[in-house]
MARDRENFI-159448 format. One record per residue: residue number from 1; residue in one letter; chain; x, y, z of N, C-alpha, C in turn. Coordinates in steps of 0.001 Angstrom, whole numbers. Layout:
N
@i: NUM | aa: A | ch: A | nX: X | nY: Y | nZ: Z | caX: X | caY: Y | caZ: Z | cX: X | cY: Y | cZ: Z
...
//
This chain:
106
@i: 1 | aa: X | ch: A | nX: -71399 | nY: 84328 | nZ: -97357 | caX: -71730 | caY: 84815 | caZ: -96038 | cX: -72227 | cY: 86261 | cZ: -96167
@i: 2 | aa: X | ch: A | nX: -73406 | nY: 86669 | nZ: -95454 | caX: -74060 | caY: 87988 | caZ: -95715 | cX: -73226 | cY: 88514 | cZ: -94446
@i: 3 | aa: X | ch: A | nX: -73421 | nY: 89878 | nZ: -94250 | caX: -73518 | caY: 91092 | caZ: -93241 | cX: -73951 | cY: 90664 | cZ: -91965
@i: 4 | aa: X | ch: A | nX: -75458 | nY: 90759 | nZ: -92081 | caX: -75797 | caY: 89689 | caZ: -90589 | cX: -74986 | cY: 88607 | cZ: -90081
@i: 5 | aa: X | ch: A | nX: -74602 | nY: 87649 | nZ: -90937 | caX: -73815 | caY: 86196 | caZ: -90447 | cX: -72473 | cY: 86900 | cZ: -89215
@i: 6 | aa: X | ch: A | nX: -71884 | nY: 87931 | nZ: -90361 | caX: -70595 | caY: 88467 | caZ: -89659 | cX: -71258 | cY: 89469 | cZ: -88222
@i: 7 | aa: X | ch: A | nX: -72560 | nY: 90077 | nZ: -88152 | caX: -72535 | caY: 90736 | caZ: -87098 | cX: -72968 | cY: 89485 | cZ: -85878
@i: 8 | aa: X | ch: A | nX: -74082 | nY: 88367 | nZ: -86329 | caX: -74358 | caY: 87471 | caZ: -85473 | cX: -72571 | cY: 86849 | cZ: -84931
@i: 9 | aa: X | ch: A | nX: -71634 | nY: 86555 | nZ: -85432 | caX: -70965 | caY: 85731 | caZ: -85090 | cX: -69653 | cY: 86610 | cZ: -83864
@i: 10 | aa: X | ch: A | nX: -69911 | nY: 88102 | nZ: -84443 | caX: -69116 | caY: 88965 | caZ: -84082 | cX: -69866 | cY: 89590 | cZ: -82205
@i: 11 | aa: X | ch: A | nX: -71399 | nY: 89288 | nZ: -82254 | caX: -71949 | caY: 88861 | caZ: -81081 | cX: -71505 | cY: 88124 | cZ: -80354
@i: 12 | aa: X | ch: A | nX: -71737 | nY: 86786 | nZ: -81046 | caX: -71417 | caY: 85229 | caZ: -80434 | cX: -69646 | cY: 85570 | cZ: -79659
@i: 13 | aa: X | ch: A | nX: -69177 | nY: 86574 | nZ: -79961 | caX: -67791 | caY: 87013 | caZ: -79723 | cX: -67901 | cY: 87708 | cZ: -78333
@i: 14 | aa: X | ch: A | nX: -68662 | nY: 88236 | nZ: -78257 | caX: -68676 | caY: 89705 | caZ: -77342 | cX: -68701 | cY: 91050 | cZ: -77757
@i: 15 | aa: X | ch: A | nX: -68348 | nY: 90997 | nZ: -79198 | caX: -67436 | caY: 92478 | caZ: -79462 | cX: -68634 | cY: 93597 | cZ: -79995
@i: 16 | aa: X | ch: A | nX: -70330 | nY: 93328 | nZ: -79597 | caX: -71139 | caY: 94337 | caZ: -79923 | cX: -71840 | cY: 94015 | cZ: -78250
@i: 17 | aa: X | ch: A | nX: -71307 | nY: 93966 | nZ: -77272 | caX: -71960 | caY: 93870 | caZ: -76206 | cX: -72870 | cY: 95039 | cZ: -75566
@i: 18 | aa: X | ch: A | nX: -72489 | nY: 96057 | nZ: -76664 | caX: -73227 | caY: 97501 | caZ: -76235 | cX: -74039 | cY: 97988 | cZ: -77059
@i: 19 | aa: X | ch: A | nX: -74513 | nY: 97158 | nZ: -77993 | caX: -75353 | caY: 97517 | caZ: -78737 | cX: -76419 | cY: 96766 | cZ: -78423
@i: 20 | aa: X | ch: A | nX: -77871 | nY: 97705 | nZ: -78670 | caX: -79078 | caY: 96877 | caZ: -78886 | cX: -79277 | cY: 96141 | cZ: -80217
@i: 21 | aa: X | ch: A | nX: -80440 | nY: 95030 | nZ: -79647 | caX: -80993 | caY: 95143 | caZ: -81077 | cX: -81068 | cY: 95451 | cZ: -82885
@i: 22 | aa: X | ch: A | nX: -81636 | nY: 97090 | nZ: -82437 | caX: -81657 | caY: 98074 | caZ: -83309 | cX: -80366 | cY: 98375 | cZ: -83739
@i: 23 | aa: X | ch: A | nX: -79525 | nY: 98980 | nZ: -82908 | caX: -78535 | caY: 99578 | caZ: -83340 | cX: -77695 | cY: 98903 | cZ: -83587
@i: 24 | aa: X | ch: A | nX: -76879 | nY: 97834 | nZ: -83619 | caX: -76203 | caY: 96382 | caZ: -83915 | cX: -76218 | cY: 96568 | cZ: -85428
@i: 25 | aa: X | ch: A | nX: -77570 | nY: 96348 | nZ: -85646 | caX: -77433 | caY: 96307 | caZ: -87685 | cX: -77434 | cY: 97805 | cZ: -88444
@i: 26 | aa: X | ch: A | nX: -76808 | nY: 98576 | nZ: -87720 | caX: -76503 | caY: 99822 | caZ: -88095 | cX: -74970 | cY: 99779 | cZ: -88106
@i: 27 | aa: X | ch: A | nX: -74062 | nY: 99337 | nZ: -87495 | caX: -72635 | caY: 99419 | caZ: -87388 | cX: -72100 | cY: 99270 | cZ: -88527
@i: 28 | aa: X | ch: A | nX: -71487 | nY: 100023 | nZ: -88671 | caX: -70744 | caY: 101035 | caZ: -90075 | cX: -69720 | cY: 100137 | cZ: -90416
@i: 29 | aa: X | ch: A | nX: -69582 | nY: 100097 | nZ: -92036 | caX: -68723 | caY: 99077 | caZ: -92314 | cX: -67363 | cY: 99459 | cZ: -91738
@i: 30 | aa: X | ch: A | nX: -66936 | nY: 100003 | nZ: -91506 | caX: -65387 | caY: 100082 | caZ: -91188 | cX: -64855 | cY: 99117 | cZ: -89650
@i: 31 | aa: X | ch: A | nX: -66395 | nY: 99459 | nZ: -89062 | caX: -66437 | caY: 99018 | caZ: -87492 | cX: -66575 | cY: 97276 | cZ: -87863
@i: 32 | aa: X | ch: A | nX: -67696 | nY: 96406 | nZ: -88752 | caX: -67577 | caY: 95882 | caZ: -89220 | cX: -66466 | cY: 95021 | cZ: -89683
@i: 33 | aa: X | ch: A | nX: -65750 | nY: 95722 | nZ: -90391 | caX: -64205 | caY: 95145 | caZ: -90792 | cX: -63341 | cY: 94827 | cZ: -90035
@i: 34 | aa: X | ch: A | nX: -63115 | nY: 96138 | nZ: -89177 | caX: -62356 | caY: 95889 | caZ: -88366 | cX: -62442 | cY: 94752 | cZ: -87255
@i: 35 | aa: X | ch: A | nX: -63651 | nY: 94770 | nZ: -86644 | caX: -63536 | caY: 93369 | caZ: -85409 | cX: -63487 | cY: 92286 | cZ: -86460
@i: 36 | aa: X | ch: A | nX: -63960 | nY: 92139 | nZ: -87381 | caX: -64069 | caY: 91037 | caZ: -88500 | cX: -62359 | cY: 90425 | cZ: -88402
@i: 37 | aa: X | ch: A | nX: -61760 | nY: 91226 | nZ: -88369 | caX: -60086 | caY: 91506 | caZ: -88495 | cX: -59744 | cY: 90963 | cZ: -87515
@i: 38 | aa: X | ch: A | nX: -59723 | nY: 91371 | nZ: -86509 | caX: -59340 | caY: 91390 | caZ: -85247 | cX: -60219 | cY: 89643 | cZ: -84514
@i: 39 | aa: X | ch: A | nX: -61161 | nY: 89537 | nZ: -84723 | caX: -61881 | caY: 88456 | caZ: -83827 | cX: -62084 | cY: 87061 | cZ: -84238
@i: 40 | aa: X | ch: A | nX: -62372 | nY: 87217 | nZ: -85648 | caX: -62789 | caY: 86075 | caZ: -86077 | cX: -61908 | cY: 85906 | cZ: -86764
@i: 41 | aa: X | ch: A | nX: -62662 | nY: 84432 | nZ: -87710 | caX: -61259 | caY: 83848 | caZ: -87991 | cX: -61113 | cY: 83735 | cZ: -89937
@i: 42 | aa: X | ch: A | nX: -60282 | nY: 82932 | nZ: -90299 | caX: -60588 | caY: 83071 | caZ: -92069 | cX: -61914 | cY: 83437 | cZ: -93000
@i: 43 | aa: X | ch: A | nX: -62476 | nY: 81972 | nZ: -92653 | caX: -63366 | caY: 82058 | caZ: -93579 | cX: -64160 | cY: 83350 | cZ: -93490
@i: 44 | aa: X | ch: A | nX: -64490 | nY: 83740 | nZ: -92383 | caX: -65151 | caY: 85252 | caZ: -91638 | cX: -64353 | cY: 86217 | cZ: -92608
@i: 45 | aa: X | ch: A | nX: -62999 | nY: 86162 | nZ: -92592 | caX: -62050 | caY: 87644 | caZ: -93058 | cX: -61921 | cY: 87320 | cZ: -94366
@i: 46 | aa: X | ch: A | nX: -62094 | nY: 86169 | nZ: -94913 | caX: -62380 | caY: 85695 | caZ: -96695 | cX: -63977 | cY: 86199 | cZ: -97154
@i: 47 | aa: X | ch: A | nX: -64806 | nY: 86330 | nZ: -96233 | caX: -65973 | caY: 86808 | caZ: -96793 | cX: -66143 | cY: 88203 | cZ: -96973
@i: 48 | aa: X | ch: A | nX: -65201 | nY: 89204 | nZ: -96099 | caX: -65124 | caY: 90278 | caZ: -96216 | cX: -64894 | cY: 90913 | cZ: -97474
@i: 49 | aa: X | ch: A | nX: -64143 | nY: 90064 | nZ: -98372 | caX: -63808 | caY: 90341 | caZ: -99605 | cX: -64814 | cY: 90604 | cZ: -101023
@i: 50 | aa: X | ch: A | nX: -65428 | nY: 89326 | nZ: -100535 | caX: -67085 | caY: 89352 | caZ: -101475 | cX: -67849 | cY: 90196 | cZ: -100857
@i: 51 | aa: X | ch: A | nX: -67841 | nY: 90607 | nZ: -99781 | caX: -69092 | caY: 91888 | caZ: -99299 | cX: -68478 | cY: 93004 | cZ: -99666
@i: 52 | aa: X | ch: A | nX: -66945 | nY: 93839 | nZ: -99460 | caX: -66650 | caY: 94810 | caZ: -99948 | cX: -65651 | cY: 94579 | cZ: -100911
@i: 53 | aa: X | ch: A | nX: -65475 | nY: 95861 | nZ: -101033 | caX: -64027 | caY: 95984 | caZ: -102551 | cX: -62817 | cY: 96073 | cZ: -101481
@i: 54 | aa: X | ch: A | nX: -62135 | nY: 95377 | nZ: -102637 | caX: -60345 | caY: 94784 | caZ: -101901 | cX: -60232 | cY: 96116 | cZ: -101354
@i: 55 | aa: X | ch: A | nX: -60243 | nY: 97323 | nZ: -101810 | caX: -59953 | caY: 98551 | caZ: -101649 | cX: -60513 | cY: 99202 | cZ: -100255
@i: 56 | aa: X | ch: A | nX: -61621 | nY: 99020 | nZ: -100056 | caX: -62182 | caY: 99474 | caZ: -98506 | cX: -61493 | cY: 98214 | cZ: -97690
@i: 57 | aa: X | ch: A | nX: -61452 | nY: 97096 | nZ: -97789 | caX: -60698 | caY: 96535 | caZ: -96494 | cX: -59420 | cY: 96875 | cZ: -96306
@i: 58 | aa: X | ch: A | nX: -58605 | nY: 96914 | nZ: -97517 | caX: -57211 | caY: 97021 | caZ: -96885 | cX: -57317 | cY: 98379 | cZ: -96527
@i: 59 | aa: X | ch: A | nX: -58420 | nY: 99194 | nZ: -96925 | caX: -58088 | caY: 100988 | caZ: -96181 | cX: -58573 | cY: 100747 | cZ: -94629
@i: 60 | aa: X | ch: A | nX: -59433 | nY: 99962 | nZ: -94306 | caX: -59412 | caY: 99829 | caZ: -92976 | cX: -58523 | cY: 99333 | cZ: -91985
@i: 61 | aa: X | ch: A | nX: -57999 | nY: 98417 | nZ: -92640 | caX: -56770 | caY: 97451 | caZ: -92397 | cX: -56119 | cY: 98716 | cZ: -92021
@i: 62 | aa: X | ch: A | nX: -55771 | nY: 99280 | nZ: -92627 | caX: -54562 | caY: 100287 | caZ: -92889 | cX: -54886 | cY: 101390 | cZ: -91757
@i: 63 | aa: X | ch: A | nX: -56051 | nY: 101949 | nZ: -92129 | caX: -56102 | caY: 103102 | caZ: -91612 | cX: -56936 | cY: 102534 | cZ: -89603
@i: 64 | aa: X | ch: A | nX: -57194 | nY: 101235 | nZ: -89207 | caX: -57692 | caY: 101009 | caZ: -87830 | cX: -56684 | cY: 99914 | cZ: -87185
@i: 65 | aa: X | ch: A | nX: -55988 | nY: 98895 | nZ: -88191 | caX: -55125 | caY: 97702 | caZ: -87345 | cX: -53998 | cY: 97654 | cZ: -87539
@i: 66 | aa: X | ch: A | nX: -53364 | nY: 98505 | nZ: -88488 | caX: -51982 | caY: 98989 | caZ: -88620 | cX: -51039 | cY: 99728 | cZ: -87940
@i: 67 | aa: X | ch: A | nX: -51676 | nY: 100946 | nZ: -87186 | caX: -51546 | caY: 101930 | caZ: -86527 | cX: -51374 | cY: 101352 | cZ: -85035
@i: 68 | aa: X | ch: A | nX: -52224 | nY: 100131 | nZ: -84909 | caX: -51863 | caY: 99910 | caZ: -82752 | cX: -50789 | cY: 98796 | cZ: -82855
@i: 69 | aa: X | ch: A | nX: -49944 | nY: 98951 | nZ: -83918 | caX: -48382 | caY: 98700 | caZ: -83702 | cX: -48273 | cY: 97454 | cZ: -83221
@i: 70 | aa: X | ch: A | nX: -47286 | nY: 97219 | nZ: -81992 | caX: -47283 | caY: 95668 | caZ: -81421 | cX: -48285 | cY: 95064 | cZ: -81017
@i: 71 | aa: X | ch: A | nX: -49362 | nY: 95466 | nZ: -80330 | caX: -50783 | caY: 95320 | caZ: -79896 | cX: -51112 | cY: 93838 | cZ: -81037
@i: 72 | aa: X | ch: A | nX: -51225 | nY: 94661 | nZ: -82532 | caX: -51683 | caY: 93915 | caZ: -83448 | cX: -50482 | cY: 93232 | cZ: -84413
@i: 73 | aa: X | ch: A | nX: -49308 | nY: 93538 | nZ: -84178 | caX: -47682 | caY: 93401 | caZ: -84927 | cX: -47794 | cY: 91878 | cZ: -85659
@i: 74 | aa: X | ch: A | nX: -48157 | nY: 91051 | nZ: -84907 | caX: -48143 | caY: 89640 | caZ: -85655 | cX: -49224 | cY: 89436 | cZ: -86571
@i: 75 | aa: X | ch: A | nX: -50319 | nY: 89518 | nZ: -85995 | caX: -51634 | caY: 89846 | caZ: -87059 | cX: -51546 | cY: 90524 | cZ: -88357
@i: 76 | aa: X | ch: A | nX: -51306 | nY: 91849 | nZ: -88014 | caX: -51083 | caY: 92815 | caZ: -88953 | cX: -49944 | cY: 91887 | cZ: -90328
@i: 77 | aa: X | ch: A | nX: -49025 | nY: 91624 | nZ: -90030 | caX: -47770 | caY: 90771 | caZ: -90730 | cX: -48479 | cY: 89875 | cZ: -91613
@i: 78 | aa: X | ch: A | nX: -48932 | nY: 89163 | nZ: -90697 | caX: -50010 | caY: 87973 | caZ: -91242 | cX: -50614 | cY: 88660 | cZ: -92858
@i: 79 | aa: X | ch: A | nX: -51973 | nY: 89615 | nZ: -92540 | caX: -52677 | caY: 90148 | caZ: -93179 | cX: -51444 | cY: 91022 | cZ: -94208
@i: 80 | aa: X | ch: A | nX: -50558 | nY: 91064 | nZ: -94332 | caX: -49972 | caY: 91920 | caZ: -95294 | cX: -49176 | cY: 90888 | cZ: -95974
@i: 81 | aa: X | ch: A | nX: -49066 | nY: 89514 | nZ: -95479 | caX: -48082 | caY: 88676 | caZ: -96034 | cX: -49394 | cY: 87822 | cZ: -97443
@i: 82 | aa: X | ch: A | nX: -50684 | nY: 87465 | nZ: -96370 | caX: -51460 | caY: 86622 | caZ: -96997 | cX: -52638 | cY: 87683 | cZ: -97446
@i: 83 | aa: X | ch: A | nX: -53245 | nY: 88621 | nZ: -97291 | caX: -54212 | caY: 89221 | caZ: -97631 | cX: -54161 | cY: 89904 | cZ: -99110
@i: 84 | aa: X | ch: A | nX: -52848 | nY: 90600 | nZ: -98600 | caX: -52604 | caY: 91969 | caZ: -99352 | cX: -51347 | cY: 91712 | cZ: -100177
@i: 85 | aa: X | ch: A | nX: -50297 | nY: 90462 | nZ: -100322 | caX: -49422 | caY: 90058 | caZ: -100544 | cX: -47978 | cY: 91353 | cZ: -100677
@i: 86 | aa: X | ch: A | nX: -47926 | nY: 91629 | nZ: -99645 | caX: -46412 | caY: 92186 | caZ: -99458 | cX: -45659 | cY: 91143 | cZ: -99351
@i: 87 | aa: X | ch: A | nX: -43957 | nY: 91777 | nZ: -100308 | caX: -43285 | caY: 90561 | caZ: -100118 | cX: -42626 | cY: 90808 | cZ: -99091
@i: 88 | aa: X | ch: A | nX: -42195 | nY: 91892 | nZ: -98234 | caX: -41662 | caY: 91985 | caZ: -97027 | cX: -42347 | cY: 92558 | cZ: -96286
@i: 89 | aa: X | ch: A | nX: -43496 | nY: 91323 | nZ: -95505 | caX: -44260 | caY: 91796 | caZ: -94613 | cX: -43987 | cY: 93000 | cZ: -93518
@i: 90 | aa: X | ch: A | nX: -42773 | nY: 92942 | nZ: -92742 | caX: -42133 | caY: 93263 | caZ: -91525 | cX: -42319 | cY: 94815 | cZ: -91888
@i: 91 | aa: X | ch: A | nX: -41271 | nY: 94843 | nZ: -93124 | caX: -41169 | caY: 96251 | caZ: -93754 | cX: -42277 | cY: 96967 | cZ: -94005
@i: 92 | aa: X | ch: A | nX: -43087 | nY: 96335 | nZ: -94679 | caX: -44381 | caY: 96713 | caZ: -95068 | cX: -45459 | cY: 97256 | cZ: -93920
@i: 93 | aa: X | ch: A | nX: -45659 | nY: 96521 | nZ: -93042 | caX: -46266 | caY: 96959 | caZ: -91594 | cX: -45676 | cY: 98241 | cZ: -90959
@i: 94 | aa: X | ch: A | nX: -44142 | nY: 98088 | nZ: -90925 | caX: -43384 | caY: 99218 | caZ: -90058 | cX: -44064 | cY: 100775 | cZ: -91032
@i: 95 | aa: X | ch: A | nX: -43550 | nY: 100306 | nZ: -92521 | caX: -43810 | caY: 101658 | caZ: -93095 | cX: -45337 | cY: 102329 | cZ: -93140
@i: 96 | aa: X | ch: A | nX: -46273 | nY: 101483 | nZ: -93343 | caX: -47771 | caY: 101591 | caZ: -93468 | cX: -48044 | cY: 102648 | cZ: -92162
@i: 97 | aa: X | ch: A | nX: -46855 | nY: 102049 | nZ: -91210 | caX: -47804 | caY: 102331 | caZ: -89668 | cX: -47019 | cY: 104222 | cZ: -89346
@i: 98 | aa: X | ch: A | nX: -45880 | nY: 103941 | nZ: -89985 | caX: -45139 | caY: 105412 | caZ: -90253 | cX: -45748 | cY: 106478 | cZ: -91111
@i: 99 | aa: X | ch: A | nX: -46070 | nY: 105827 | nZ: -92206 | caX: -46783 | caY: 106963 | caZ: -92918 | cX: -48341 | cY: 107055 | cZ: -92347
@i: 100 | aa: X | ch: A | nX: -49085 | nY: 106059 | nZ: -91760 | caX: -50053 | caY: 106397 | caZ: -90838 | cX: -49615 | cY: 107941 | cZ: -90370
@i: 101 | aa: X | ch: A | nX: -48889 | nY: 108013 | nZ: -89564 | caX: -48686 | caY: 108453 | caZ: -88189 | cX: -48154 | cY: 110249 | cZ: -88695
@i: 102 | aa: X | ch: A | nX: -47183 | nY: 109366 | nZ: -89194 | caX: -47041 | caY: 111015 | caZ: -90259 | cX: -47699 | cY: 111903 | cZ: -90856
@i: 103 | aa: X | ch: A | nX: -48887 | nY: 111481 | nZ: -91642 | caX: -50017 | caY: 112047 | caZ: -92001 | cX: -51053 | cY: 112575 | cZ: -90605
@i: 104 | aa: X | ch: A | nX: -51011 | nY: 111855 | nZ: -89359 | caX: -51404 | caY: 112388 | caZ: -88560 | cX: -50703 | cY: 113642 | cZ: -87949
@i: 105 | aa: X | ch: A | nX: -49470 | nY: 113854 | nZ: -87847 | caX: -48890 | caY: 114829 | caZ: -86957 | cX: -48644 | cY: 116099 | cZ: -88349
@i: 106 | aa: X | ch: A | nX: -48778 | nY: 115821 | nZ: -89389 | caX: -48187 | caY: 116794 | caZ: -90822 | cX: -48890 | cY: 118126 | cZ: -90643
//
């Protein structure tokens, strides 16, 4: 699956309803990842892997769907149990989202 596939489908979603055209295939990988995360479904968040390095998704992961806490709490779990293989998801989410937060206020 290319780049386009994920922005066409991420359309077909709603979640670039404010973009033209033009500016649509400009959206920055992180923005990219993230609704990728958030909207769609496996095979979509399995392709993410072959387009970037393990390393930029889980930093997005980390640093955009970790942080809105219960919002994303089950998701997030999910993605740390099966993505990223933590063996204690729960833990793993709580702390990710602490040291988030910490580094913000330091």
């Amino acid at each position: 699956m290319e780049r386009n596939e994920l922005i066409a489908k991420l359309k077909d979603e709603h979640c670039f309803w404010s973009y033209d055209e033009q500016t649509v295939k400009d959206v920055p990988d992180d923005i990219l990842i993230e609704k990728t995360m958030i909207y769609l479904d496996l095979p979509e968040i399995d392709a993410l892997f072959s387009l970037f390095p393990f390393k930029k998704v889980k930093g997005v992961w980390l640093q955009h769907l970790v942080p809105q806490g219960d919002y994303l709490y089950t998701l997030n779990r999910f993605f740390a149990w099966y993505y990223f293989h933590a063996k204690r998801p729960d833990q793993y989410v709580k702390s990710m989202a602490t040291r988030h937060f910490n580094k913000m206020f330091a």
